[in-house]
C-alpha positions in Angstrom: 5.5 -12.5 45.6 4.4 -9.0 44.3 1.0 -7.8 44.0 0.5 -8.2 40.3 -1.3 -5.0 39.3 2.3 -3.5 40.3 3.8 -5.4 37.2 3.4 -2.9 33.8 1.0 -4.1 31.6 -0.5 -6.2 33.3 -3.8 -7.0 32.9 -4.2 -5.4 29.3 -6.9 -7.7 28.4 -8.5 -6.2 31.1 -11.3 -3.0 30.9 -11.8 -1.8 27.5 -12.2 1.9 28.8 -8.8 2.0 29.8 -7.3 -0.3 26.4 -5.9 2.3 23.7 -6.5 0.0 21.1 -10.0 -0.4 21.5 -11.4 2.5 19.3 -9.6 0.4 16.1 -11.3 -2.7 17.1 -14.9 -0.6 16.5 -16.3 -0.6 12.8 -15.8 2.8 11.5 -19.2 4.9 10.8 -20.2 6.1 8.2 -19.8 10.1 8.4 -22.2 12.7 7.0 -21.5 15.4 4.4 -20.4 13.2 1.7 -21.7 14.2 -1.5 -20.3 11.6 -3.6 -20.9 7.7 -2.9 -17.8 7.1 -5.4 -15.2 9.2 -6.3 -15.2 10.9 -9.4 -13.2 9.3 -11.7 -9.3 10.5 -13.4 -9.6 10.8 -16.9 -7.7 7.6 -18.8 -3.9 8.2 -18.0 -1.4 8.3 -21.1 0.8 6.4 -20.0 0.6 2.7 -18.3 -0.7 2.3 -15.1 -0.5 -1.2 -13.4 -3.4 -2.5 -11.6 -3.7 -5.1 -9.2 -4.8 -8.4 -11.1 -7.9 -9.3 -9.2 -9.5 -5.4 -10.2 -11.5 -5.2 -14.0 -10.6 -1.3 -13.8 -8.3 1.7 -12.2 -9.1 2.7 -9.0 -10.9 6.0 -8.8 -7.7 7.6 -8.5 -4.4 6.8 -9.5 -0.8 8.0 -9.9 1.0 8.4 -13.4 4.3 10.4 -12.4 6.4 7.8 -12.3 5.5 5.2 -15.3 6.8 1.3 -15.8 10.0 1.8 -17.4 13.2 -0.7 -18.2 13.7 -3.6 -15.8 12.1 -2.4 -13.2 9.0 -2.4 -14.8 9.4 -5.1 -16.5 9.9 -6.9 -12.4 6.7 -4.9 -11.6 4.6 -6.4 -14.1 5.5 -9.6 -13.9 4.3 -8.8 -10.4 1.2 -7.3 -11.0 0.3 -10.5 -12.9 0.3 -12.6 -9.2 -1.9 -12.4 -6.9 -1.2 -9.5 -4.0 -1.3 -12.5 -1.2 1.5 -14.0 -2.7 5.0 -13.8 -1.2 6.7 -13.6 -4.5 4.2 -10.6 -5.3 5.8 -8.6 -2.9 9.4 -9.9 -2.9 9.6 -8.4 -7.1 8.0 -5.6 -6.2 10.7 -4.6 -3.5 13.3 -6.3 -6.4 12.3 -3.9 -8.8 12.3 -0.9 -6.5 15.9 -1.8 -5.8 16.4 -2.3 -9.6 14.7 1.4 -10.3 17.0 3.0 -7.7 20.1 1.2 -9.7 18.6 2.3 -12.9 17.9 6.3 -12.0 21.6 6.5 -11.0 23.0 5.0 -13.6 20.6 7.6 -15.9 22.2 10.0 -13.7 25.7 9.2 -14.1 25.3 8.6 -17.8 24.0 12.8 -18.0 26.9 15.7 -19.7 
């Protein structure tokens, strides 16, 4: 039988000096410099931004270039109104991504 340190990988669970994944198993500290304990806030957006439903408000910062529009965002909030654990959360949002691809080409298409 070989010697088993001669077998790659072996022994990963081994020293944590010598494990790359160690430094993400450490809680991250809190760096100095920041002068902000929160971000400052967007002003409201003007058009509709969807929100994940467990939050009261926007995040700090937020994306508006590409707004809810047609079927897909009709998928997408249908979405938004399940919880972000749920399978079927995710599954409409790839739907509607599909759907929005479908949609912009046939926008496209439909241009002189």
């Amino acid at each position: 039988m070989a010697d088993q340190t001669e077998i790659p990988g072996w022994g990963v669970d081994g020293d944590p000096r010598k494990r790359p994944g160690v430094p993400m198993l450490l809680k991250p500290r809190r760096r100095p410099g920041a002068h902000w304990k929160e971000p400052e806030r967007q002003r409201p957006p003007d058009v509709p931004v969807l929100k994940r439903k467990e939050r009261d408000e926007l995040t700090p910062t937020f994306g508006t270039a590409l707004p809810p529009r047609g079927l897909s965002g009709v998928l997408k909030r249908v979405a938004y109104e399940l919880p972000e654990h749920s399978v079927r959360h995710v599954l409409l949002l790839l739907l509607s991504d599909r759907v929005d691809v479908v949609e912009s080409r046939l926008r496209e298409w439909g241009r002189p």
